[in-house]
C-alpha positions as protocol buffer text, in pm:
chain_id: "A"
residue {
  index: 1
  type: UNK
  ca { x: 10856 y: 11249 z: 14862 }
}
residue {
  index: 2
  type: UNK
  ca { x: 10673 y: 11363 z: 14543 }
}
residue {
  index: 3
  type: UNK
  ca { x: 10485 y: 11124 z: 14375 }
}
residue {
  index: 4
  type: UNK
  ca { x: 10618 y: 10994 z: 14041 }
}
residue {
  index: 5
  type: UNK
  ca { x: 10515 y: 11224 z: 13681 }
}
residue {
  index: 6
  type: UNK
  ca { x: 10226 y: 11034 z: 13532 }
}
residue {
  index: 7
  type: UNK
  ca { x: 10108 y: 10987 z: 13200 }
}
residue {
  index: 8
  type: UNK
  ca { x: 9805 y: 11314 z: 13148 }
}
residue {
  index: 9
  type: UNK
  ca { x: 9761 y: 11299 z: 12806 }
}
residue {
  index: 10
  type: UNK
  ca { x: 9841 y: 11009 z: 12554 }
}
residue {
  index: 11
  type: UNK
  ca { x: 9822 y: 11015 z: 12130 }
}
residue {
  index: 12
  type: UNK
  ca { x: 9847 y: 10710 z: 12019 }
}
residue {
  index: 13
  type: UNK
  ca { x: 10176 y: 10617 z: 12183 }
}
residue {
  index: 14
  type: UNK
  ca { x: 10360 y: 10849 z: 11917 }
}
residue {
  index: 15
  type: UNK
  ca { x: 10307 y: 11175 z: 12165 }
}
residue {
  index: 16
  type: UNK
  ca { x: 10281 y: 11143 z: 12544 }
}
residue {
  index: 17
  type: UNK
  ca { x: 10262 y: 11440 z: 12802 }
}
residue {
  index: 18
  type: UNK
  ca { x: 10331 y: 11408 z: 13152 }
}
residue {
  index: 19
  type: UNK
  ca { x: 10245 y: 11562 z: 13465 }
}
residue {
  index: 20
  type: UNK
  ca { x: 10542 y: 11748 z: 13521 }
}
residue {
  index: 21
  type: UNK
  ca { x: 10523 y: 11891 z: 13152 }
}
residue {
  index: 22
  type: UNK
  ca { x: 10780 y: 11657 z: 13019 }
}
residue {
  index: 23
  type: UNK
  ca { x: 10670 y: 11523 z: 12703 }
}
residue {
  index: 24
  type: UNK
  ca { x: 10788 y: 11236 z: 12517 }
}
residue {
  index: 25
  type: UNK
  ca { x: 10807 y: 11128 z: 12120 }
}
residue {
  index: 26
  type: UNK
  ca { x: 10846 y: 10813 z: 11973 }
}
residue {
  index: 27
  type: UNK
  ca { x: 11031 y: 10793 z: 11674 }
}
residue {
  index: 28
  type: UNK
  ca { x: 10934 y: 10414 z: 11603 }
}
residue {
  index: 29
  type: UNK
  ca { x: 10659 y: 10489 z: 11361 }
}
residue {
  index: 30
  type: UNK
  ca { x: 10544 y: 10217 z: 11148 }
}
residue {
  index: 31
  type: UNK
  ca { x: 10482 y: 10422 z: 10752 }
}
residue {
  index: 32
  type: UNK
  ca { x: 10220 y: 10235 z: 10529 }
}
residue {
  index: 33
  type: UNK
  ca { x: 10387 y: 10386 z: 10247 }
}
residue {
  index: 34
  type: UNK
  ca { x: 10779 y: 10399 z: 10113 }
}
residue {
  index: 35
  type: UNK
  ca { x: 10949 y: 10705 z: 9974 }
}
residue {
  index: 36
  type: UNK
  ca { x: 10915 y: 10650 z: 9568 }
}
residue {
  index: 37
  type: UNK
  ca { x: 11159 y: 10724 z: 9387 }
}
residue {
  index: 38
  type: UNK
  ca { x: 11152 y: 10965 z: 9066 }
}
residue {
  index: 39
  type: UNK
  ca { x: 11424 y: 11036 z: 8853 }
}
residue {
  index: 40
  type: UNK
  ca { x: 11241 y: 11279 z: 8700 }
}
residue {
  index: 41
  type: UNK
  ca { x: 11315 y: 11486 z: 9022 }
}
residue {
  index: 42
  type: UNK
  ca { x: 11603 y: 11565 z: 9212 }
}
residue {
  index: 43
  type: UNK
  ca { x: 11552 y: 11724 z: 9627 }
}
residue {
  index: 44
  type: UNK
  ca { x: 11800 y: 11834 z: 9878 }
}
residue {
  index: 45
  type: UNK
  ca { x: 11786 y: 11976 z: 10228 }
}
residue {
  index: 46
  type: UNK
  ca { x: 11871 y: 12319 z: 10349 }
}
residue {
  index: 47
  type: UNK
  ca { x: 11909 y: 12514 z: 10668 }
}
residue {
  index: 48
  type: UNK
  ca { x: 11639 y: 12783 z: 10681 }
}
residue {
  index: 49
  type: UNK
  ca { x: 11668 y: 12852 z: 11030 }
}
residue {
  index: 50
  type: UNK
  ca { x: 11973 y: 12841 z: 11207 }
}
residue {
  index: 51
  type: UNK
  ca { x: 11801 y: 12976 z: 11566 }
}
residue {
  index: 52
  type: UNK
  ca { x: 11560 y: 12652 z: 11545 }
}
residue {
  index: 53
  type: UNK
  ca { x: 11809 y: 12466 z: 11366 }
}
residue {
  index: 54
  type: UNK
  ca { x: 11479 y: 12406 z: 11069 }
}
residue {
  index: 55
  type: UNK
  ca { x: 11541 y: 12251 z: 10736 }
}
residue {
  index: 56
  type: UNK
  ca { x: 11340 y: 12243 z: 10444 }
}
residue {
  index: 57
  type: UNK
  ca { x: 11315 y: 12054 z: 10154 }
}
residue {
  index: 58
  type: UNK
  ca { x: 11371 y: 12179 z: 9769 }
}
residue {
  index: 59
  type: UNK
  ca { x: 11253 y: 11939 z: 9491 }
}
residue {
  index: 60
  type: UNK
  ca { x: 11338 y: 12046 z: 9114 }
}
residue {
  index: 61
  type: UNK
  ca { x: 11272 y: 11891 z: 8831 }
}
residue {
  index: 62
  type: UNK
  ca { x: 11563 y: 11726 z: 8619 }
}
residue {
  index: 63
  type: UNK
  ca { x: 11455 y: 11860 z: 8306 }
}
residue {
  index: 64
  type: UNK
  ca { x: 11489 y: 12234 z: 8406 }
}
residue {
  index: 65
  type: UNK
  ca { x: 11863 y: 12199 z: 8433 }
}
residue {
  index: 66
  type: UNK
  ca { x: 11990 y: 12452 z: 8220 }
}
residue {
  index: 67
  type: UNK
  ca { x: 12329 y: 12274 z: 8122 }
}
residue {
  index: 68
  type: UNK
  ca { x: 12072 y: 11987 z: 7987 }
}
residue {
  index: 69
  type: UNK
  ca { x: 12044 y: 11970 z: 7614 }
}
residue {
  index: 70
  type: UNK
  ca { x: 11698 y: 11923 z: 7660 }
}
residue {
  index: 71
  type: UNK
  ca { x: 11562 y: 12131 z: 7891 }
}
residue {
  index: 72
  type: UNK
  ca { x: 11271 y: 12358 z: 7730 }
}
residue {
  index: 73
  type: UNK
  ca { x: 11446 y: 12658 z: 8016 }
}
residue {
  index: 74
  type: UNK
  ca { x: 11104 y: 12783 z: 8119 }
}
residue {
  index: 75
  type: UNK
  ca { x: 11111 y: 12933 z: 8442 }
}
residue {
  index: 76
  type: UNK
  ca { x: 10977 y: 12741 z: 8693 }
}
residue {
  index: 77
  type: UNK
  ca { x: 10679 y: 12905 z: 8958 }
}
residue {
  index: 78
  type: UNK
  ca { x: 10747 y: 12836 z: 9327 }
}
residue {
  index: 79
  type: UNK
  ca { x: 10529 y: 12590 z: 9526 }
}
residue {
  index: 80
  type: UNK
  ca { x: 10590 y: 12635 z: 9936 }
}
residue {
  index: 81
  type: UNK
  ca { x: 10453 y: 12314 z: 10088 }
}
residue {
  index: 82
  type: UNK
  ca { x: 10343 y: 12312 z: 10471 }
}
residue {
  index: 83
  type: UNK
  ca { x: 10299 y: 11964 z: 10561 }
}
residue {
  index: 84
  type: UNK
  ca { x: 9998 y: 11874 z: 10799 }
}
residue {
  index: 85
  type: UNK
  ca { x: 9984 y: 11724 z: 11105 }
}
residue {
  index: 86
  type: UNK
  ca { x: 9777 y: 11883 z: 11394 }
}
residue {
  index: 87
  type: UNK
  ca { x: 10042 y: 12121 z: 11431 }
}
residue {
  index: 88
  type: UNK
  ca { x: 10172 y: 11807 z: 11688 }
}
residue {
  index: 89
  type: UNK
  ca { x: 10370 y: 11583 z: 11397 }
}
residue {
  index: 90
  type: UNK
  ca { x: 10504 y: 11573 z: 11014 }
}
residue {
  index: 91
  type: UNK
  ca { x: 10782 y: 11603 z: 10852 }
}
residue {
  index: 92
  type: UNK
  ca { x: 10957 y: 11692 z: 10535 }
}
residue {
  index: 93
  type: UNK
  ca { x: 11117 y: 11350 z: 10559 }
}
residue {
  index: 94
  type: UNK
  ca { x: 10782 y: 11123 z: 10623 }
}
residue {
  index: 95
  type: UNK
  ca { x: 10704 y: 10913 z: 10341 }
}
residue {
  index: 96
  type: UNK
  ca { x: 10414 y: 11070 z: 10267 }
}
residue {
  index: 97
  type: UNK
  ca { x: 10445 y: 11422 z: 10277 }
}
residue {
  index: 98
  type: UNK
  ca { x: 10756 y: 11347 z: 10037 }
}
residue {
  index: 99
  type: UNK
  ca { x: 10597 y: 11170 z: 9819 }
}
residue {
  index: 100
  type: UNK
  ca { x: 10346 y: 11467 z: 9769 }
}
residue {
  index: 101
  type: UNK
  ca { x: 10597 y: 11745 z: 9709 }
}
residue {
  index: 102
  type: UNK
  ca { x: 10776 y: 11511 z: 9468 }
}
residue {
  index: 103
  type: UNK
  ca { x: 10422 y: 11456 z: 9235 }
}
residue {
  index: 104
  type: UNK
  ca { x: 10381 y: 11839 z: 9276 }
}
residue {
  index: 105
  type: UNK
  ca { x: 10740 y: 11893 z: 9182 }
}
residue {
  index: 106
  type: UNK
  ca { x: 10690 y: 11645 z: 8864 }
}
residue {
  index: 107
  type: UNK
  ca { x: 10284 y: 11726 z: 8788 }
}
residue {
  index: 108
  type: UNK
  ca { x: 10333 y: 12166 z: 8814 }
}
residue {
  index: 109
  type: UNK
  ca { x: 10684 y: 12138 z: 8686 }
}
residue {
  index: 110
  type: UNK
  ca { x: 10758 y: 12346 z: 8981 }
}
residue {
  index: 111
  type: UNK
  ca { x: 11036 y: 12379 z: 9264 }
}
residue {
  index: 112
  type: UNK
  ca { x: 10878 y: 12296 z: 9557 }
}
residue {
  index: 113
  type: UNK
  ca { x: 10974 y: 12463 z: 9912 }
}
residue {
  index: 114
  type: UNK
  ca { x: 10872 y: 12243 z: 10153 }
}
residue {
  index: 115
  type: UNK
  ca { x: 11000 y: 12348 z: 10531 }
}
residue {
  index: 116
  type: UNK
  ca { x: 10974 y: 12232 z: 10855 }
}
residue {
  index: 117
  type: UNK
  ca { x: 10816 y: 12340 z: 11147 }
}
residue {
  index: 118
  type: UNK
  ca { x: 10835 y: 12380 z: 11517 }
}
residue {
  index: 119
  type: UNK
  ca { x: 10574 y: 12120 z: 11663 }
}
residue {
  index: 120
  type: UNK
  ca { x: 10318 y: 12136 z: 11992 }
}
residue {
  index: 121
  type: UNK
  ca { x: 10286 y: 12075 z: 12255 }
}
residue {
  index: 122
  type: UNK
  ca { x: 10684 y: 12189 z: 12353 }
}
residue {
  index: 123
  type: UNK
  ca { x: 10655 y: 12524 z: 12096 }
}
residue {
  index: 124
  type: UNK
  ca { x: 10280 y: 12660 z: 12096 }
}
residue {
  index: 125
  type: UNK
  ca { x: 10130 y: 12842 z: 11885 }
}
residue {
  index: 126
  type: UNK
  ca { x: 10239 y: 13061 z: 11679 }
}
residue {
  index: 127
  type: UNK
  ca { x: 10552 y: 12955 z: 11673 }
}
residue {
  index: 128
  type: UNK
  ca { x: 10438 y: 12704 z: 11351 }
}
residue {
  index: 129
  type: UNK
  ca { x: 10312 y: 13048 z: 11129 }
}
residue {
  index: 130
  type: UNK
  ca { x: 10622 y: 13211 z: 11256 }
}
residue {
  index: 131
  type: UNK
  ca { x: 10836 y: 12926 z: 11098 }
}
residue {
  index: 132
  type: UNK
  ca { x: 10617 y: 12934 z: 10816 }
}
residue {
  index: 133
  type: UNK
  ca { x: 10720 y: 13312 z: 10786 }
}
residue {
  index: 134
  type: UNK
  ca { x: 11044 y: 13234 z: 10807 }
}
residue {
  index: 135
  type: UNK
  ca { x: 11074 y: 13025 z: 10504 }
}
residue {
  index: 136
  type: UNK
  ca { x: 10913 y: 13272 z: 10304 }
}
residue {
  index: 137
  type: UNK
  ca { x: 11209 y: 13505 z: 10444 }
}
residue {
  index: 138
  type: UNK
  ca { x: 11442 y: 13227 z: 10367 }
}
residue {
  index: 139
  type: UNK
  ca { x: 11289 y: 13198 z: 9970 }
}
residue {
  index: 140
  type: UNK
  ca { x: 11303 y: 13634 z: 9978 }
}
residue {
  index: 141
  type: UNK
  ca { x: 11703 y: 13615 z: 10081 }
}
residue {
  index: 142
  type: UNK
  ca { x: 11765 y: 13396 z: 9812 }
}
residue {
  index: 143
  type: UNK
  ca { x: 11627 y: 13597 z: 9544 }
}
residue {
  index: 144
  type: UNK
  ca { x: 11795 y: 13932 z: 9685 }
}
residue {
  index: 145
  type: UNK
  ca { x: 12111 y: 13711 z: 9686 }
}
residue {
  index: 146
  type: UNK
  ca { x: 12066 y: 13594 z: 9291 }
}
residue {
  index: 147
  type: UNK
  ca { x: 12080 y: 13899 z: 9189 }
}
residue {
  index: 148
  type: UNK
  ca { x: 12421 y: 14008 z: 9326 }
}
residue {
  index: 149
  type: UNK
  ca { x: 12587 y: 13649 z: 9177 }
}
residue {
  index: 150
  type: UNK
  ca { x: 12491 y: 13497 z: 9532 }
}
residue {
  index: 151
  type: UNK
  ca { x: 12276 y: 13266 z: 9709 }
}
residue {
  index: 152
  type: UNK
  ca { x: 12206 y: 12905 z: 9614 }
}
residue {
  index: 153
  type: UNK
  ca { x: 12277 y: 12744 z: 9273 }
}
residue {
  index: 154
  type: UNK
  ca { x: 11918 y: 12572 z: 9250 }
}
residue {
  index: 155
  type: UNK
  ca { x: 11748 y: 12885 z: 9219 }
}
residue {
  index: 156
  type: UNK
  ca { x: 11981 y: 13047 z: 8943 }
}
residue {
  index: 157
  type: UNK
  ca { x: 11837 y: 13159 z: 8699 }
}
residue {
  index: 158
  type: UNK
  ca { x: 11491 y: 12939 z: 8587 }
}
residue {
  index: 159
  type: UNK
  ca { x: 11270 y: 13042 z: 8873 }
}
residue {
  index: 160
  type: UNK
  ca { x: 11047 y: 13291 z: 8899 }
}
residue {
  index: 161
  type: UNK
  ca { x: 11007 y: 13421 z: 9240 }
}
residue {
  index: 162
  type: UNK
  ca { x: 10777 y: 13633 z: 9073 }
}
residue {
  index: 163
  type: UNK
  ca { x: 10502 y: 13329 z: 9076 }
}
residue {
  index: 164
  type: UNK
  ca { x: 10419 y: 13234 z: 9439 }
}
residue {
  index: 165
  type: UNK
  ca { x: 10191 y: 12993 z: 9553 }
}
residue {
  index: 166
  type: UNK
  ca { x: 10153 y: 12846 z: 9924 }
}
residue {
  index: 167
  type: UNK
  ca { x: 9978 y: 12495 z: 9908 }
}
residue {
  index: 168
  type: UNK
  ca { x: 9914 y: 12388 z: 10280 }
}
residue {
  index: 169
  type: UNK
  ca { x: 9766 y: 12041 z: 10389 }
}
residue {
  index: 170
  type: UNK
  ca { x: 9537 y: 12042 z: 10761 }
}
residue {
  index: 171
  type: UNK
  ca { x: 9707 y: 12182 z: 10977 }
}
residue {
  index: 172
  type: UNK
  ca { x: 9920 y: 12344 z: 10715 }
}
residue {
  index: 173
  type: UNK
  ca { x: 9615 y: 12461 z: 10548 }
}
residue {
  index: 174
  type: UNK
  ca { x: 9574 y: 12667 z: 10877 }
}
residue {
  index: 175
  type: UNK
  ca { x: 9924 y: 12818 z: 10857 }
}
residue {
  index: 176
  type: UNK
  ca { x: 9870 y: 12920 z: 10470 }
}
residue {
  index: 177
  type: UNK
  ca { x: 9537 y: 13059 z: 10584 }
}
residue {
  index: 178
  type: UNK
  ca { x: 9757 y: 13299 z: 10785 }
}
residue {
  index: 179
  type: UNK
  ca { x: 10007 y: 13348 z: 10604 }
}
residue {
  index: 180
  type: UNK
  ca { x: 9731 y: 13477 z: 10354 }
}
residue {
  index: 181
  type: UNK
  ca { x: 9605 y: 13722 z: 10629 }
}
residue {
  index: 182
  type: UNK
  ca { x: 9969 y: 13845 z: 10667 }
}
residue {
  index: 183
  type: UNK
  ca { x: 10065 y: 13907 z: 10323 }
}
residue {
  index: 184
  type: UNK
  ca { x: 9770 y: 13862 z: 10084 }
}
residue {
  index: 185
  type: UNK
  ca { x: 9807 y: 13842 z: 9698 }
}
residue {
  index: 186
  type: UNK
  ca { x: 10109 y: 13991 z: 9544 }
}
residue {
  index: 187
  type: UNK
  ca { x: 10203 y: 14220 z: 9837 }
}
residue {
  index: 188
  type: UNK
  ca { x: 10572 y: 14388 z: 9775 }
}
residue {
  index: 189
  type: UNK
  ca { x: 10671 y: 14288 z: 10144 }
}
residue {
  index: 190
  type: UNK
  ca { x: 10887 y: 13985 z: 10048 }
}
residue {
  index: 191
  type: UNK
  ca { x: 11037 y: 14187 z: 9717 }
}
residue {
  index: 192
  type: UNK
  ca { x: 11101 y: 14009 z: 9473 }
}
residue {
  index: 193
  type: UNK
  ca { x: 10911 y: 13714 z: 9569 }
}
residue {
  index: 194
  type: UNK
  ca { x: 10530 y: 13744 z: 9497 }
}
residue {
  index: 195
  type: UNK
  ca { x: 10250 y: 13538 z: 9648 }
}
residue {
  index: 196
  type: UNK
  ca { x: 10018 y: 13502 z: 9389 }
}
residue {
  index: 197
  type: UNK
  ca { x: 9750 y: 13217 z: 9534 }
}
residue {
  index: 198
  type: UNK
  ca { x: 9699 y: 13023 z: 9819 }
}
residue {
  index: 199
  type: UNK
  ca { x: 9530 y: 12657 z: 9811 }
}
residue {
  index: 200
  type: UNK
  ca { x: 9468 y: 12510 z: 10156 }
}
residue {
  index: 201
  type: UNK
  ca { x: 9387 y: 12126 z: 10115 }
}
residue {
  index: 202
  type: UNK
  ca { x: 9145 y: 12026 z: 10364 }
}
residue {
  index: 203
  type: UNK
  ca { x: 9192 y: 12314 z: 10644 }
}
residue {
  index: 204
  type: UNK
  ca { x: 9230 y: 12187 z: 11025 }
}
residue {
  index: 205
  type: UNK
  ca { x: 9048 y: 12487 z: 11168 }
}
residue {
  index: 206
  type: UNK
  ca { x: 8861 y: 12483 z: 11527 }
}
residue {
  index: 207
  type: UNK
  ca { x: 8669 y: 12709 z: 11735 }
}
residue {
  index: 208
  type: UNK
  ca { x: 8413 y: 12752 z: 12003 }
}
residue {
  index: 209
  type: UNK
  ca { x: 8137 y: 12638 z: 11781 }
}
residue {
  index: 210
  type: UNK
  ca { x: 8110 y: 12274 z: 11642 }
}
residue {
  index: 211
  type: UNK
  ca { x: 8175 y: 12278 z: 11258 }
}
residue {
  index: 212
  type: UNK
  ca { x: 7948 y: 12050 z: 11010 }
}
residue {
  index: 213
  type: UNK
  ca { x: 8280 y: 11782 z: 10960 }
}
residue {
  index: 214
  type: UNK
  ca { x: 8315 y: 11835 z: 11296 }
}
residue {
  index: 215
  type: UNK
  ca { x: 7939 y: 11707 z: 11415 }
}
residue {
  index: 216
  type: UNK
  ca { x: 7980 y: 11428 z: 11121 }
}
residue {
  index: 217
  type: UNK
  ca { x: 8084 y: 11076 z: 11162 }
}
residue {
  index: 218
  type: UNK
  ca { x: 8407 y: 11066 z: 11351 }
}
residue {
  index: 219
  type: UNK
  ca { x: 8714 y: 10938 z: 11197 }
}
residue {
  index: 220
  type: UNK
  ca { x: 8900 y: 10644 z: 11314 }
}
residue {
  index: 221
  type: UNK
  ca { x: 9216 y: 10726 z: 11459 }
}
residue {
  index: 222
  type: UNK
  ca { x: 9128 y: 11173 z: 11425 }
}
residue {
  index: 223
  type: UNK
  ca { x: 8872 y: 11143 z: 11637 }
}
residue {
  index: 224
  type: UNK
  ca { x: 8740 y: 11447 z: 11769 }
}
residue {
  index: 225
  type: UNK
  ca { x: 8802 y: 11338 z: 12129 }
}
residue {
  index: 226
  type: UNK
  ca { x: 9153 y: 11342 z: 11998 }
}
residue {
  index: 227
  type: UNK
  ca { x: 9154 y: 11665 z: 11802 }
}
residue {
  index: 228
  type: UNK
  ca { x: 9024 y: 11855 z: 12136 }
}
residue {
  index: 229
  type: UNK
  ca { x: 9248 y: 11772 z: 12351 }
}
């Protein structure tokens, strides 16, 4: 008889791989912060890719109705938010990451995009930039859509797909990074959405050689034991 799958590779309890490649995910994680609430903003979900069966997240502010009597009806530029997480966790729905698209939502007076992902270790890279693509795709459909009476009510008529920006966070900031080298600034490619900027918050980037955060103090729980394996 075989022996039994053991445990190869554990991160902190949340993400265990096994010898025989099964890999398990715990779904019992304990948030230090709460979901606040804004009313200020308004979010819903959306299907982006049916294939993956990916969502993503749209936050708009209240006050760019344009049925409110006191909405100022400037368009609104487009924030796409990719989340962080060692390309191995996150969420639109965490806590955290919501709470950051909502205070970009309220702070920019933007509508913020912020999608989903396929996670390693069971979809390696690139299937995360792919994703990433995807949404842009998804955000390029709509506007093509718009403009023959179609596609979803949120985005009718006060943004301005002309006025891109992708804001990634970590690991996200390593998908923007890429999605920079794929389309640059204000490429025609996803017509009539334009990429204007990119901002990449703290960039999770590796490579052969040791970077200076990487030879710095180590971080509690990211340690870079952790963040080779």
């Amino acid at each position: 008889m075989g022996s039994l799958p053991h445990l190869v590779e554990d991160c902190m309890g949340y993400l265990q791989l096994y010898s025989d490649g099964s890999i398990f995910r715990s779904n019992d994680i304990k948030f230090q912060v709460s979901a606040i609430e804004d009313n200020s903003v308004t979010f819903k979900d959306c299907l982006f890719d049916k294939r993956f069966n990916l969502s993503l997240r749209l936050y708009k502010p209240q006050n760019s109705n344009p049925n409110n009597n006191n909405c100022n009806c400037k368009m609104l530029p487009v924030v796409i938010f990719l989340h962080g997480g060692g390309f191995c966790f996150g969420s639109r729905t965490w806590p955290h990451i919501h709470n950051c698209c909502m205070r970009l939502c309220s702070g920019l007076q933007a509508l913020v995009v912020a999608p989903d992902y396929r996670l390693a270790p069971e979809h390696r890279l690139p299937a995360a930039v792919d994703d990433a693509v995807e949404a842009v795709r998804w955000l390029q459909r709509q506007g093509l859509s718009l403009k023959e009476e179609g596609g979803d009510p949120w985005l009718n008529g006060d943004v301005d797909f002309d006025r891109v920006f992708i804001v990634g966070d970590s690991s996200g900031g390593n998908i923007a990074h890429h999605l920079a080298v794929r389309f640059g600034s204000g490429s025609t490619e996803m017509d009539p959405v334009r990429i204007r900027g990119y901002v990449l918050l703290a960039p999770f980037f590796g490579g052969v050689v040791r970077t200076k955060s990487e030879e710095g103090p180590p971080e509690h729980m990211l340690n870079l034991d952790l963040l080779d394996r």
